[in-house]
C-alpha positions in Angstrom: -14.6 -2.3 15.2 -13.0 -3.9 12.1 -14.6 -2.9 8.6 -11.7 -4.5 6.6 -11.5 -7.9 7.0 -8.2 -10.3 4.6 -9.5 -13.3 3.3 -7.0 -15.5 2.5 -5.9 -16.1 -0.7 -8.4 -13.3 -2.1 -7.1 -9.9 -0.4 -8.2 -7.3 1.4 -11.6 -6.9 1.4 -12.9 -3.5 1.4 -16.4 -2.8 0.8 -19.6 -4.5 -0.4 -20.3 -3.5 -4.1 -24.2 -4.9 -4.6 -25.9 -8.2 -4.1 -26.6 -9.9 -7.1 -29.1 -12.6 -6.0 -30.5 -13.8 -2.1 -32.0 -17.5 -2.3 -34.5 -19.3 0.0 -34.2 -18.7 3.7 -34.0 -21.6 6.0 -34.4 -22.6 9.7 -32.4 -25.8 10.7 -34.0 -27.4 13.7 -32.2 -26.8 17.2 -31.2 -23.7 15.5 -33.2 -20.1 16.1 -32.3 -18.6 13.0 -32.2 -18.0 9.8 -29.8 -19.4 7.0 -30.1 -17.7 3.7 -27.3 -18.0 0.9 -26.8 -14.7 -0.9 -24.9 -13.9 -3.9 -22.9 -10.5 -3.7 -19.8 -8.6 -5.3 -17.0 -7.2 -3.2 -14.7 -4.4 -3.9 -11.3 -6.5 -3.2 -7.7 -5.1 -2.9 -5.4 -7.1 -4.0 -2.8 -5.7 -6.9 -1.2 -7.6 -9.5 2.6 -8.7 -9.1 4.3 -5.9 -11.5 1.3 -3.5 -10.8 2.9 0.1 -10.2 1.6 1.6 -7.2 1.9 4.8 -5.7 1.9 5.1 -2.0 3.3 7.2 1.0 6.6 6.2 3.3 5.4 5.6 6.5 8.9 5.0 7.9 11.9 3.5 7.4 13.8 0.7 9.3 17.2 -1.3 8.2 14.8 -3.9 6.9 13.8 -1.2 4.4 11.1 1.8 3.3 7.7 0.7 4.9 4.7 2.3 2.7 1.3 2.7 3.4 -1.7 3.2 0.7 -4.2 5.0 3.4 -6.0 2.1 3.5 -3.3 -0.8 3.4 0.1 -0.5 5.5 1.4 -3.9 5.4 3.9 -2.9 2.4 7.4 -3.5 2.5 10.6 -2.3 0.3 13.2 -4.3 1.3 17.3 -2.9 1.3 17.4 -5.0 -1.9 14.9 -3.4 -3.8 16.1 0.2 -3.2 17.8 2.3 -6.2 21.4 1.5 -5.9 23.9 2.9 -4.1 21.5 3.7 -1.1 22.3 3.8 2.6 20.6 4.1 5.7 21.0 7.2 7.8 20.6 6.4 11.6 20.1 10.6 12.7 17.4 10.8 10.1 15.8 7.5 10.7 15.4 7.6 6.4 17.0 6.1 3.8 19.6 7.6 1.1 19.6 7.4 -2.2 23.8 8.3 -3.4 22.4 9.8 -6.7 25.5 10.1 -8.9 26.3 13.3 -10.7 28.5 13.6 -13.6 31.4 15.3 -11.8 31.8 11.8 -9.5 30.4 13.3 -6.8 27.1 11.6 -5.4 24.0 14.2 -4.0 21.6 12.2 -1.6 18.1 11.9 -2.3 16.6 11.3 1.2 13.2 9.3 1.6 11.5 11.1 4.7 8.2 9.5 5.7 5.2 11.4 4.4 6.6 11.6 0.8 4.8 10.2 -2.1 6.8 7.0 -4.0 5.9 4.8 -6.4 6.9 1.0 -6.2 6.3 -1.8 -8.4 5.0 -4.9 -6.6 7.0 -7.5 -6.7 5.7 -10.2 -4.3 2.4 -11.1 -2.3 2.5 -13.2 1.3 -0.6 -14.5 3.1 -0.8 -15.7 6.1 -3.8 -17.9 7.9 -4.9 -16.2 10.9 -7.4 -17.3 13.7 -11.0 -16.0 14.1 -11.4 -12.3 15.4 -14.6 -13.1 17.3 -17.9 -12.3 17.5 -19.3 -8.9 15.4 -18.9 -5.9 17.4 -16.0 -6.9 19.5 -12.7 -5.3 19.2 -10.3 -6.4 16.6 -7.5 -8.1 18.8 -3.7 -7.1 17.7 -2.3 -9.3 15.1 1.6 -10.5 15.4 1.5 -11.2 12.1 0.1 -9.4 8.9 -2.5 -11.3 7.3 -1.9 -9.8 3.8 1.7 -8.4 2.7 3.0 -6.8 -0.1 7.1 -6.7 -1.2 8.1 -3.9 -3.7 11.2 -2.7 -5.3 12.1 0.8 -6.7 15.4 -0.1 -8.3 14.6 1.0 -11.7 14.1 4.1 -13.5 10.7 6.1 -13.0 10.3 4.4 -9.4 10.8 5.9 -6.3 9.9 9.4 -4.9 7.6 11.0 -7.1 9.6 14.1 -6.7 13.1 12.5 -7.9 11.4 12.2 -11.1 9.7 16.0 -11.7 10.7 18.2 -14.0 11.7 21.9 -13.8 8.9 22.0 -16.8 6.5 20.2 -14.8 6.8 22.8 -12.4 6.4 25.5 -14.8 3.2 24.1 -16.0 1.6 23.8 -13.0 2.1 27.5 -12.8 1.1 28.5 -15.7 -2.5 26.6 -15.3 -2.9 28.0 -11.3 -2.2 31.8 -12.9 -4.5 31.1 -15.4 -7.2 29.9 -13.1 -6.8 32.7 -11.1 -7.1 35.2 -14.4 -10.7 33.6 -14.9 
């Protein structure tokens, strides 16, 4: 049964928040039941272009790093949008980030599936799609995404979370679990 449901042009929506305000019911002849309009909030996911996100890979293609949010899995980084000089690596089925080092040699940063990254959005695509059907059916298989998100790492900060940690970071992490423990 589908519990997440893209409306177009508004996102995906996730969960109702609270009604705010349910009018006058009415019965329309020939018709059995009952129409009432009803005010309500939604909790709605749908991030700002430029928003920074942080996600998991889900896999990786030559079209790019696909990313999902747990919730949300139609989220693309396309081979343009990766830190530059990257390459594909067809054994690993991941990409390759050829991290340069100050001697001129390059040490690759591989982006296996399951690893935490963090993306800046860069572009939203809707797409109209016909009914699903009546409540309680199945939720037929889509060709085509209703709701898709484009994002690019190419820039400092962005990318896998663990590029980006310290050997400080590391140490304070420590510090606080050894502290925890002395408690």
């Amino acid at each position: 049964m589908c519990l997440q449901q893209v409306v177009l042009n508004v996102g995906l929506c996730i969960a109702l928040f609270d009604i705010t305000n349910i009018g006058h019911s009415y019965i329309f002849p020939g018709d059995g039941s009952s129409h009432t309009e009803v005010k309500f909030r939604y909790i709605v996911f749908r991030p700002l272009v430029e928003e920074i996100l942080i996600g998991k890979i889900r896999s990786c293609s030559r079209e790019g790093v696909h990313v999902t949010m747990g919730f949300f899995d139609d989220i693309l980084i396309p081979v343009n949008a990766l830190q530059h000089p990257s390459r594909f690596d067809e054994t690993d089925q991941a990409w390759v980030w050829e991290y340069p080092k100050d001697d001129g040699e390059k040490h690759d940063l591989f982006m296996d599936s399951g690893e935490s990254i963090r993306f800046r959005v860069t572009s939203e695509a809707f797409e109209e799609s016909l009914p699903t059907g009546p409540p309680g059916t199945e939720c037929p298989a889509q060709t085509v995404a209703p709701y898709k998100l484009v994002g690019g790492i190419n820039e400092p900060g962005l990318g896998l979370l663990t590029w980006w940690e310290t050997p400080d970071q590391d140490d304070d992490a420590d510090d606080n679990e050894e502290q925890e423990n002395d408690d």
